[in-house]
Every structure is written in C-alpha cells, then in structure tokens.
C-alpha positions in Angstrom: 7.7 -13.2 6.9 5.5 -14.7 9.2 5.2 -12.3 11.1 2.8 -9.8 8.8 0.2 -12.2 9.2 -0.1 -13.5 5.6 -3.0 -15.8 5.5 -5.3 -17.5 2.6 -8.8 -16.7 2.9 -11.6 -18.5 0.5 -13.9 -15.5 -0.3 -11.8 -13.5 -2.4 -9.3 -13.6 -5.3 -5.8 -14.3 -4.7 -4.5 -11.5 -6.1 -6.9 -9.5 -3.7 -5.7 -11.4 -0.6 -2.0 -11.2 -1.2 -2.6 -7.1 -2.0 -4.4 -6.3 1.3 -2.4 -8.2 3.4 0.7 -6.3 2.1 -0.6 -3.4 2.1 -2.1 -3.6 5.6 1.0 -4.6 6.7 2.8 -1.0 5.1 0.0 0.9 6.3 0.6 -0.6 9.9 4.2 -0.3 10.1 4.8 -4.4 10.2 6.7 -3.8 6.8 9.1 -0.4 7.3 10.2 1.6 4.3 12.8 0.0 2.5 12.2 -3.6 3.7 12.8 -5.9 0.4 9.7 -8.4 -0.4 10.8 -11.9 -2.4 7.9 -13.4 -4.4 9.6 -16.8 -3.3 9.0 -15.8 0.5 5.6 -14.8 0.6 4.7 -17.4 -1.8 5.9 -20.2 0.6 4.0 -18.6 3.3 0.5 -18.1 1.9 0.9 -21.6 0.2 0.1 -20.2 -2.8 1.5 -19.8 -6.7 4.0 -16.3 -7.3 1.3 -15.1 -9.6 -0.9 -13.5 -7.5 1.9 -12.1 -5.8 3.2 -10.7 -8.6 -0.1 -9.1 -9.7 -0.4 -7.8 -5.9 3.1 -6.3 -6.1 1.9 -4.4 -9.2 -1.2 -3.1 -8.0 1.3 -1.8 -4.9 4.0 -0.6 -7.0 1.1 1.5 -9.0 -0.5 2.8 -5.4 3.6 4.0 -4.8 3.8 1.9 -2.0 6.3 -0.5 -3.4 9.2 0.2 -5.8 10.5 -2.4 -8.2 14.3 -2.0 -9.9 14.5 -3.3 -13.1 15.9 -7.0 -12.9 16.4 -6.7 -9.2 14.6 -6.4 -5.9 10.9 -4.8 -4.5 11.0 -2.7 -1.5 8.8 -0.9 0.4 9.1 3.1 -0.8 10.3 5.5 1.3 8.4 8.2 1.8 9.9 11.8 2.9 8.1 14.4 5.4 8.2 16.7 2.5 6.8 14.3 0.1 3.6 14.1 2.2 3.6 17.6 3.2 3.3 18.3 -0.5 0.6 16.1 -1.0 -1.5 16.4 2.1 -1.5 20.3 2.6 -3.4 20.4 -1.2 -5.8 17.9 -0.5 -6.3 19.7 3.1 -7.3 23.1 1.1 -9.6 21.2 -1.4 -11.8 20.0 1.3 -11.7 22.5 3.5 -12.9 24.6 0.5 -15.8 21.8 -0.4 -16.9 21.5 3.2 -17.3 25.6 3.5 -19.1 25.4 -0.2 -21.5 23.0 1.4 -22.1 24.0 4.7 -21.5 27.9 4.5 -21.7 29.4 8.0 -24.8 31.3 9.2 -23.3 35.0 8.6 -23.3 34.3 5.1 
C-alpha cells in the first residue's frame, strides 16, 4: 500500500489520520472502486495499532465510500453514473433555487 501515501502525523488523532488519508486517496483515484483494504496492511504501513483503522474504516463505510461484507473483506464502493446522476441533479436544483432566492436578478 505504499503507494497512497499513508503516513503518521503527531497533531491529530489516529483515527483522524488513517480516515483522511484513505479517503484522500478514494477521492484522488490512488484507491479505484473495488480495491480490497486489509486492516493488517495499512496497519504495518502507518506503524500503528488496527484500531484506529478500524474506527477509520467505519467512519468510511458510513460516508458510502467503503463497503464491508459481513465476516469478509472491505472494498472501496463502486459507484454507478446513474447513482451520482441521481444524487447530484437534486442537489444541483436546491442550490440553484437558494442562490436565485438570494440574489434575485434586477427585473424582479
């Protein structure tokens, strides 16, 4: 896993690091959808107890950026065009709408 860049810095929680540096690492494409993540790999690599990383992974897991099988392995989720398409479009309409409460235009 070295190559996501895992790293231990002293000014925040564990927990904090391990989460932003995964997530980061989704976010930026280093970790594609569907790439497992062992506790025992990352732990070895930041030098550091699988605690944190498991309270990372469930932070990520509740964000939907990992999935977790019962018993068995973490993965990165896959996320379908449509899926965000769903989700975006919404959100798109909501702040267009907010932005044209706020800021009506002259003629009105």
């Amino acid at each position: 896993m070295n190559e996501y860049g895992f790293t231990v810095k002293k000014t925040d929680t564990l927990r904090n690091q391990v989460y932003k540096d995964i997530k980061s690492a989704i976010i930026r494409g280093k970790i594609e959808p569907g790439t497992r993540l062992r506790e025992n790999d990352i732990s070895k690599e930041m030098g550091v107890s699988r605690g944190p990383i498991r309270e990372a992974i469930l932070l990520l897991e509740r964000e939907g950026l990992l999935v977790t099988q019962t018993h068995k392995e973490t993965m990165v989720a896959k996320v379908e065009k449509d899926e965000v398409t769903m989700l975006l479009n919404p959100l798109r309409v909501l702040l267009e709408s907010f932005s044209i409460q706020k800021n009506p235009p002259a003629s009105w």
